[in-house]
N, C-alpha and C positions, 0 to 999 in steps of 0.2 A: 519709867517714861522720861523722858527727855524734852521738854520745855523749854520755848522760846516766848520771852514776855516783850511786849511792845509797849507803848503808848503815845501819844501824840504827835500824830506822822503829820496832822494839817496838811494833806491832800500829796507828802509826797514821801517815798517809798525808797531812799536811799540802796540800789541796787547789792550794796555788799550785808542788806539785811538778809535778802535771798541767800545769798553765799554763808553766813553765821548759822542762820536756821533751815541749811540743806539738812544736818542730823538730826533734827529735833523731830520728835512724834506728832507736836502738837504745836500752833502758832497763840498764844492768848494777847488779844489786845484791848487797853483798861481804857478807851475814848477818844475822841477825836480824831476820828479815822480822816475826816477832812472833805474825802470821795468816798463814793463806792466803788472806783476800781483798787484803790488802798486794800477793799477788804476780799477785792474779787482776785486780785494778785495773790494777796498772802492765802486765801483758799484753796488757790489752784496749786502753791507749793505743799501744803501741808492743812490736815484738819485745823479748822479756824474756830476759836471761843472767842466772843468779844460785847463789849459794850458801846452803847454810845453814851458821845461828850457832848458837852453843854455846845459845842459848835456845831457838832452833826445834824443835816437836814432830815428831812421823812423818807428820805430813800433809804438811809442809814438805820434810822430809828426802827423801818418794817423788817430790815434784816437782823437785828441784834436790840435785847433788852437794855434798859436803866442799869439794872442787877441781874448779877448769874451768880447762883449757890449752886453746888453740885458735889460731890466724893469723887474722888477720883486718888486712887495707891491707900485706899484707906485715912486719908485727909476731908475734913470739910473744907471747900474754897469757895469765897465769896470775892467776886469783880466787881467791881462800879468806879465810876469815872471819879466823882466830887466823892469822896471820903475823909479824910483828912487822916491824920497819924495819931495814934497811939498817945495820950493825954490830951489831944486838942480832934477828935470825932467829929465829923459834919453831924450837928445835933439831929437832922434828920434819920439819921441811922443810928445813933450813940446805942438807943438802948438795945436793938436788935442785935447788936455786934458783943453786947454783953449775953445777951440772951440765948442768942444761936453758936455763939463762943467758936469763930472758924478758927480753922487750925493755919491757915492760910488768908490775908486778906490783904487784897491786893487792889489800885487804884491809880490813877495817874491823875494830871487837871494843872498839880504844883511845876511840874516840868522840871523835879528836884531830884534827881537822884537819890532812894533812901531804901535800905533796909534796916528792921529794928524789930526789936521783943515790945510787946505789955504785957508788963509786970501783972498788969488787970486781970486779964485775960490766960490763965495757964495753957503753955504749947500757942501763942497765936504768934503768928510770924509776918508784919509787915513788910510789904512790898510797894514801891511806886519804881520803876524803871528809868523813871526820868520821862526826856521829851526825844524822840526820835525824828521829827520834822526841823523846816527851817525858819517857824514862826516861834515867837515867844521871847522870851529874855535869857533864857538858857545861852550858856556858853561853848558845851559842848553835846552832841547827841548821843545818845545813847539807847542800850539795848537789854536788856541779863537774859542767861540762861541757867537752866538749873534741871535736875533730876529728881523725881518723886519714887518712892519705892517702898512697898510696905509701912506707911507712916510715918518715914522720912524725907523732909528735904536735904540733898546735899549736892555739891560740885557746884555752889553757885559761883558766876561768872557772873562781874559787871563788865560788859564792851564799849568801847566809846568809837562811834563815826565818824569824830570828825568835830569840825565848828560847824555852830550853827550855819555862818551866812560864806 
């Protein structure tokens, strides 16, 4: 499966994200959708997984959880918005993330561009995408894509949109 990861569009939807994740099975987005046409757009391109962010109103929030765990290519994967990386856990979650041990755990909020291992954690593979909108302190926007397949992840792609403003 082929995956398109998003995050923080703050209500806008850079048209060449369409175009990047026309091949992708799946749209996942880690918060701050901004709108609900954000989530109603990227739906209508492709099957939508996503969370809401600490900015997203009640229209948001009735469409998409806090948190989303799920299997998928034989992977545990865990979204949420506020997370934090790998030694520094939003303590909220720390011990659940020890516990449930995803193999995949993925977040946005930082607007940081980051993948990375825990060492903590055997097989966990962080993700935050960055920020793909034009609010925030981020410099540049961005996007990843990747492939899930029998318990691996592989062909990740980090894409950059553009500047911020």
């Amino acid at each position: 499966m082929r995956i398109g990861l998003i995050s923080d569009t703050h209500g806008f939807l850079d048209p060449k994200v369409l175009k990047h994740f026309d091949d992708c099975d799946e749209i996942w987005h880690a918060g701050d959708f901004g709108t609900l046409e954000v989530s109603e757009q990227l739906s209508a391109l492709k099957p939508l997984r996503g969370v809401y962010g600490n900015i997203d109103g009640q229209e948001i929030r009735i469409q998409h959880p806090e948190h989303l765990k799920f299997e998928l290519e034989g992977l545990k994967i865990w979204i949420t918005h506020i997370g934090g990386y790998p030694g520094r856990y939003n303590p909220k979650i720390r011990e659940e993330i020890y516990h449930w041990k995803p193999d995949l755990f993925i977040c946005g909020h930082s607007h940081i561009l980051k993948v990375m291992r825990d060492k903590n954690v055997p097989n966990l593979v962080h993700i935050n995408p960055g920020a793909a909108g034009k609010h925030g302190f981020h410099k540049i926007r961005t996007i990843i894509k990747f492939d899930l397949h029998q318990g691996s992840i592989s062909n990740m792609k980090a894409i950059e949109l553009g500047q911020r403003a």
